[in-house]
Structure formats: structure tokens, C-alpha cells
PAVO-840387 format. One record per residue: y, x, z of N, C-alpha, C in turn; residue in three letters. Coordinates in Angstrom, 2 decimals, padded with zeros to 5 digits. Each point is the difference from the previous one (the first is absolute). Layout:
<titors>
    n.yy    n.xx    n.zz   ca.yy   ca.xx   ca.zz    c.yy    c.xx    c.zz residuo
       Y       X       Z       Y       X       Z       Y       X       Z     ALA
...
</titors>
This chain:
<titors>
    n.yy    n.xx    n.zz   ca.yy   ca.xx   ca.zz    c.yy    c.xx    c.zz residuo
 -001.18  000.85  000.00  001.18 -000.85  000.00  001.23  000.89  000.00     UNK
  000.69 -000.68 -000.70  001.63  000.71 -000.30  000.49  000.32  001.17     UNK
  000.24  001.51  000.75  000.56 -000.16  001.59  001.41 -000.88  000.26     UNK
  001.17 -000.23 -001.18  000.81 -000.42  000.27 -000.41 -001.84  000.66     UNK
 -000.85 -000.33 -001.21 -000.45 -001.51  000.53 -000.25  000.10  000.80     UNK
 -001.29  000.91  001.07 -000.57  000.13  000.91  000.57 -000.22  001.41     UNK
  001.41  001.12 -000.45  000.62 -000.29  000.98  000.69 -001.19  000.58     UNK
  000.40 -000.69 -001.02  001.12 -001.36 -000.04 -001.46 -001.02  000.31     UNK
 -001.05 -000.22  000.08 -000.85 -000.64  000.37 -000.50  000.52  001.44     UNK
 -000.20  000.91  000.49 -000.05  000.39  001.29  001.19 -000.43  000.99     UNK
  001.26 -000.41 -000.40  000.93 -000.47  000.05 -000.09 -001.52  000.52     UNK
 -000.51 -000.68 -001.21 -000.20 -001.22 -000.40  001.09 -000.46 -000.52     UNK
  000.13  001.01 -000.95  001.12 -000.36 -000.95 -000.24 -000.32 -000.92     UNK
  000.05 -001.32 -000.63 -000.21 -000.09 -001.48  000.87  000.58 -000.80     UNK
 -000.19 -000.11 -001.46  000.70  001.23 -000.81  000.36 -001.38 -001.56     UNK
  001.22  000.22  000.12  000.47 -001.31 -000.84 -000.10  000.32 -001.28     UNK
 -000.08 -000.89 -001.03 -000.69  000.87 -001.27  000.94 -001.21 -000.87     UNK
  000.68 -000.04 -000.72  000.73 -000.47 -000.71 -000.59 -000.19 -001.49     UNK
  000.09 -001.49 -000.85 -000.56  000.46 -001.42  001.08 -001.05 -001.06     UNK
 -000.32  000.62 -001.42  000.75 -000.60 -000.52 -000.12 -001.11 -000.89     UNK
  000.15 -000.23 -000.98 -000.31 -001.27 -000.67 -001.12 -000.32 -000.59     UNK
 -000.81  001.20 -000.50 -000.61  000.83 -000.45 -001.50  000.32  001.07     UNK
  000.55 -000.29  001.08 -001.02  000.11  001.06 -000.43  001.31  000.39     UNK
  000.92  001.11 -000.49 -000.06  001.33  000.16  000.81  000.46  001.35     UNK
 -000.90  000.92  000.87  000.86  000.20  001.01  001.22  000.91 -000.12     UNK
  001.22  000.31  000.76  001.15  000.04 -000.12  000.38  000.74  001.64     UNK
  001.20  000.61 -000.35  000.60  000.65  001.34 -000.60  001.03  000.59     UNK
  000.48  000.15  001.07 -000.31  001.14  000.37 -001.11  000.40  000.33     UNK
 -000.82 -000.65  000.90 -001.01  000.00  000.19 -001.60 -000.07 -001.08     UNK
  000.51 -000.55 -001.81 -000.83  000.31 -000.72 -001.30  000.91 -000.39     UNK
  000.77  001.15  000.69 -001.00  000.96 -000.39 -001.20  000.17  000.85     UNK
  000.49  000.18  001.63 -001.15 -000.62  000.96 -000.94 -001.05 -000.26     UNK
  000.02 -000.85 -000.03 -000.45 -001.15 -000.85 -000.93  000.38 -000.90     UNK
  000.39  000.07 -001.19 -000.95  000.26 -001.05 -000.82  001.17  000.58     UNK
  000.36  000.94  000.14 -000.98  001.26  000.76 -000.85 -000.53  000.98     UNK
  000.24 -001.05  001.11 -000.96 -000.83  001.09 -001.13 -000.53 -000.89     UNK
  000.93 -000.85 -001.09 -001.24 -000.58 -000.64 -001.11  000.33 -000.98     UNK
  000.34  001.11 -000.25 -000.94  001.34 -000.74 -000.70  000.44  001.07     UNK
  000.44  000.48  001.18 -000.98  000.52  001.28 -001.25 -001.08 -000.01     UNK
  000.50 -001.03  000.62 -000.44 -001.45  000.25 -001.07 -000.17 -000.98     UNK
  000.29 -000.36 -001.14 -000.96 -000.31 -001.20 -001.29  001.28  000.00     UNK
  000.45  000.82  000.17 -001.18  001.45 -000.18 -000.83 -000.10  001.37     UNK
  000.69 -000.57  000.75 -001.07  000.40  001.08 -000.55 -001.57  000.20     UNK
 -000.14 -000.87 -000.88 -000.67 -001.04  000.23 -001.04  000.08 -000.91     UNK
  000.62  000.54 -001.50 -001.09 -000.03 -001.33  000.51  000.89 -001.20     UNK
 -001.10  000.29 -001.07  000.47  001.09 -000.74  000.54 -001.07 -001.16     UNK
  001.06  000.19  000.26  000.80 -000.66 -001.09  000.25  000.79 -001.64     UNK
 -000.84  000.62 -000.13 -000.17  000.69 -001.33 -000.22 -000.94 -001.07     UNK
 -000.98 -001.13  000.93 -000.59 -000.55 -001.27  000.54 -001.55 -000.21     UNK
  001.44  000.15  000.72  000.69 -001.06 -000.61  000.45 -001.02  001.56     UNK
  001.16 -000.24 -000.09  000.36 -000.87  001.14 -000.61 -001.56 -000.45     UNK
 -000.06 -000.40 -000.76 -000.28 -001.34 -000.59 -001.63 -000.15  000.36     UNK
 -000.77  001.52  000.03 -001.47 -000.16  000.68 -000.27 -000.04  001.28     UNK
  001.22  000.49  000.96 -000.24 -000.26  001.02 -000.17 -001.42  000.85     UNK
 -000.68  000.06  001.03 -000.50 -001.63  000.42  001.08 -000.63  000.64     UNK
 -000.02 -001.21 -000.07  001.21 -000.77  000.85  000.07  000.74  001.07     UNK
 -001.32 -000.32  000.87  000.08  000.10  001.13  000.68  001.69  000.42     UNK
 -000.78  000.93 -000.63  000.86  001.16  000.12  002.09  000.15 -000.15     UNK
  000.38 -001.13 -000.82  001.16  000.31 -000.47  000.87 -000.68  001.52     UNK
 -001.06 -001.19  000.31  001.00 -000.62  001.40 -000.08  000.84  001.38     UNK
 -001.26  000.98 -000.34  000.06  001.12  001.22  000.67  000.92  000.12     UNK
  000.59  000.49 -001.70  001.15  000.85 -000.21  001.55 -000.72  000.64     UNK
  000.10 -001.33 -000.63  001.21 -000.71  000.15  000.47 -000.57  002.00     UNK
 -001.66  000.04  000.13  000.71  000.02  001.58  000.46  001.41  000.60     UNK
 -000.83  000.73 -000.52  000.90  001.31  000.73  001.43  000.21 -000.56     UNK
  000.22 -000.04 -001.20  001.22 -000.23 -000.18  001.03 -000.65  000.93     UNK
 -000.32 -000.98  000.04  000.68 -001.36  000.87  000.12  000.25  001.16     UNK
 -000.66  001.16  000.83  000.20  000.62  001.15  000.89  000.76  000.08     UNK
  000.66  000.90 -001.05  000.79  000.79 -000.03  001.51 -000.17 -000.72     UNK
 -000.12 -000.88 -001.03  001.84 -000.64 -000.47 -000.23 -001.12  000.19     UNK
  001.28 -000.59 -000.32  000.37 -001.08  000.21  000.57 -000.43 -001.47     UNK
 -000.25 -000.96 -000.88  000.70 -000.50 -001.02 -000.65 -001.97 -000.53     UNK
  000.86 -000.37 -000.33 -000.46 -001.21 -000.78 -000.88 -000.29 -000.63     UNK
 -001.23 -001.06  000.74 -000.96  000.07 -000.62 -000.28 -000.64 -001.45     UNK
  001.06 -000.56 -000.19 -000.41 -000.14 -001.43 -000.12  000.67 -000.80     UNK
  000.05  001.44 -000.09 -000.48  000.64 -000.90 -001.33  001.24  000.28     UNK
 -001.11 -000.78  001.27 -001.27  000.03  000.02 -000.48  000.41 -001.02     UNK
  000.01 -001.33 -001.14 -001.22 -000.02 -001.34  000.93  001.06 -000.82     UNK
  001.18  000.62 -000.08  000.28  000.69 -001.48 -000.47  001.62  001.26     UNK
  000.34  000.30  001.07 -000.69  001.25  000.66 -001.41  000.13  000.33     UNK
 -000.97 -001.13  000.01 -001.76 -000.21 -000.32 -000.31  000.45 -001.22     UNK
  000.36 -000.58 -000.96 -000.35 -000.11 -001.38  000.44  001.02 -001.35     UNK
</titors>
């Protein structure tokens, strides 16, 4: 895990993640983020052979750990799953 997240979660800080119309994340915090969710994804499954093969159930075990660590609007769940 990213130590910066690590830390702000030892905290119990969530980490605000901003997105845009586009459903792309945004601000400052972007880059944490995407780097969490590359950690995240690898250490659940080998995503080599395609995110679209991975199992639901694996993707909502990724998405809760996520959800432990920022904070953003869930409506854009299905465009950061999929």
C-alpha cells in the first residue's frame, strides 16, 4: 500500500478524490488514487489477462477496499468497476 494513503488511513482520514465529467479522477490527490488502485487490483488478481475477466465478486473486494480509504460520489462506482 501507498505509505502516503497508509498514513491518512491510520489516521482515519479519508482522502477526497474529485472526478470529472468524464468520470476521470481529478485534483490533487489523483495520482494516489490511481496508484492505490493498481496496488489494490494486483494484489487481489493478475490482471494481465484483462479487467473485463476478472470476477464480480473479486472487483467488489477491490472496490471495498477502496471505499475504505477515499471518499468520492458514488455514482461513478460502475465507470471506476468497469
Amino acid at each position: 500500500m501507498l505509505k502516503s494513503v497508509r498514513r491518512r488511513k491510520e489516521r482515519g482520514e479519508l482522502i477526497p478524490i474529485e472526478f470529472n465529467a468524464e468520470g476521470q479522477a481529478i485534483g490533487e490527490n489523483k495520482t494516489d488514487f490511481a496508484q492505490y488502485i493498481g496496488c489494490i487490483a494486483r494484489s487481489h488478481t493478475n490482471i494481465n489477462h484483462g479487467w473485463r475477466q476478472v470476477p464480480v465478486e473479486t472487483k467488489e473486494k477491490i472496490w471495498d477496499d477502496i471505499r475504505v480509504s477515499f471518499t468520492f460520489i458514488l455514482y461513478y462506482t460502475c465507470a471506476i468497476l468497469h
